[in-house]
C-alpha positions in Angstrom: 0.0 0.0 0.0 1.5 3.2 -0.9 1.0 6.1 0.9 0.0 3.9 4.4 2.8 4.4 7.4 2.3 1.4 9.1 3.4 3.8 12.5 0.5 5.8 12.7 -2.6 3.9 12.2 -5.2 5.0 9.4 -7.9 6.3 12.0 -5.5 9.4 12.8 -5.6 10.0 9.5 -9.3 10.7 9.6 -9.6 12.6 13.3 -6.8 14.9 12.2 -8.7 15.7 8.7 -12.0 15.9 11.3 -10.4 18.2 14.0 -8.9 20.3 10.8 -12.3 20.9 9.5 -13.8 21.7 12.3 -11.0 24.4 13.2 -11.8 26.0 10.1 -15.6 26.3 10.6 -14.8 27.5 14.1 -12.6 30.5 12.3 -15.0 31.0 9.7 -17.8 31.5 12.2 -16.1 33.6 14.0 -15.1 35.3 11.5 -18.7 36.1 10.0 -20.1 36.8 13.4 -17.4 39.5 14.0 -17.6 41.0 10.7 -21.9 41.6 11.7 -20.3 43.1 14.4 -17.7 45.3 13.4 -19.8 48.5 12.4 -20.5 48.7 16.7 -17.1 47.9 17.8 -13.9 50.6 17.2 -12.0 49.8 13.8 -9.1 49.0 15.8 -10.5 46.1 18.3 -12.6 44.7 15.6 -8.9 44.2 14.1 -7.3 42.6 17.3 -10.3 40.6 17.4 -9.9 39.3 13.9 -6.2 39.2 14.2 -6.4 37.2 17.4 -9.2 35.0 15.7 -7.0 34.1 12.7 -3.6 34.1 14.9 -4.6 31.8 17.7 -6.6 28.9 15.6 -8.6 27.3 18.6 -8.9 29.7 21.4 -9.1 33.0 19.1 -12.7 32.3 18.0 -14.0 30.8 21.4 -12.8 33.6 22.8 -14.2 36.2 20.2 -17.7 33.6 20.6 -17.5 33.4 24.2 -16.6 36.7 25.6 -15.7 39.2 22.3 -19.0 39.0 20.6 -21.2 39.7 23.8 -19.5 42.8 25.0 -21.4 46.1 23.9 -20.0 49.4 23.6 -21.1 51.5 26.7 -22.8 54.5 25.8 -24.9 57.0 27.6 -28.2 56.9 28.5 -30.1 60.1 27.9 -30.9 62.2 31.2 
């Protein structure tokens, strides 16, 4: 069989290729929900966001989906 190393079973193959895609959906939600977003957030956090997003692979969009996306600018309330 070409193209099979007997060290590393097939199986890895195939979570590997699994936990690959989903790492990319993760980013590419992410990255969606922050760009809905970036009109209420300051041009240059909606950039760290995105850089930290794209930089850190994992923990860059659960952070941005956990904590980023639910903070809201604080503004005044009319007196």
């Amino acid at each position: 069989m070409e193209g099979h190393n007997p060290l590393i079973p097939p199986v890895y193959d195939i979570v590997w290729s699994v936990v690959a895609a989903a790492t990319v959906v993760l980013i590419v939600i992410a990255i969606v929900s922050l760009s809905r977003r970036a009109s209420q957030l300051s041009p240059v956090l909606a950039l760290a966001w995105a850089a930290l997003i794209l930089v850190v692979p994992v923990l860059g969009p659960v952070a941005w989906l956990a904590v980023g996306r639910r903070t809201t600018p604080r503004t005044r309330l009319p007196r």
